[in-house]
N, C-alpha and C positions, 0 to 999 in steps of 0.2 A: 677485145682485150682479154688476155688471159688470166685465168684464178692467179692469187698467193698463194704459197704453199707454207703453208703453219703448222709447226709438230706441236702437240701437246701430249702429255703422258697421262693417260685416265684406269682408272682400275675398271675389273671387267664388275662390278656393283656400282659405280659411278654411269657407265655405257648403256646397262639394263633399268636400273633406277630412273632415270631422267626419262621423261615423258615425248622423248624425240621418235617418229619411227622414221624407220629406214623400208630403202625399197631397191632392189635387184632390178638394176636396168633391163632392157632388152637385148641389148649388145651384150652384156655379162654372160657366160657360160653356165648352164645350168648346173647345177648341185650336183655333184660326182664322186661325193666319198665314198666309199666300200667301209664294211665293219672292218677291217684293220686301219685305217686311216684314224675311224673314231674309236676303236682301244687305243689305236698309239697318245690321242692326245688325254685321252679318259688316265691313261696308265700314268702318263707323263706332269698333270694336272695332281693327281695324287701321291705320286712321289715327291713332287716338291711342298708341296699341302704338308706330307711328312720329314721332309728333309728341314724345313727352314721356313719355318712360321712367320716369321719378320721379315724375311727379307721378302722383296718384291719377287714377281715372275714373268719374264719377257713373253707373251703370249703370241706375237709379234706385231709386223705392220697393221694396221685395220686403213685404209686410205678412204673417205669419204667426202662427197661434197655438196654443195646444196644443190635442191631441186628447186627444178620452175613448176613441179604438181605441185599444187599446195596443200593435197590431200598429206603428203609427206615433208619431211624435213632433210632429209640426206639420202641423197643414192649412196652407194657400197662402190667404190671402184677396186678396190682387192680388200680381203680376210671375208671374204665370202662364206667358204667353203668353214672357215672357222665361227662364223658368226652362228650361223646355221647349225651346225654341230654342238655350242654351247646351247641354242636355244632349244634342242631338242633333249638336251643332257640337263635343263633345268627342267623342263616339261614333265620328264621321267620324273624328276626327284618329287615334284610339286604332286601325283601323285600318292606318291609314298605321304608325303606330308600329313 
């Protein structure tokens, strides 16, 4: 039988916050950004940070689903590439901290 499919709209502190982990199948394509990839969303991340405090920011699809490892809670079936790039751009910061 196949999954439902259920959109829910979550903030990207709601995604990190919660004690869920996620896990990059084998099937998924390994992580392929190049440093422009991750300016463009670092740049694009901060311009809206400074254009428009309140309003939301489309960061985009994230598709997830549950896992039968039970060491995990959710495979990644797309926003990989962005998921990855946020965790590495919090990483950064959490030094500075």
């Amino acid at each position: 039988m196949a999954q439902s499919l259920i959109a829910e709209q979550k903030s990207i502190f709601k995604i990190f916050n919660e004690k869920n982990k996620y896990v990059i199948p084998p099937y998924q394509r390994p992580y392929s950004w190049g440093i422009d990839e991750c300016i463009d969303l670092f740049e694009d991340l901060k311009q809206q940070f400074y254009d428009a405090k309140e309003e939301g920011y489309f960061l985009g699809n994230i598709v997830i689903t549950n896992t039968f490892d039970k060491r995990y809670d959710f495979e990644v079936i797309d926003g990989q590439q962005r998921l990855t790039t946020l965790i590495m751009f919090l990483r950064v910061l959490y030094q500075f901290d």
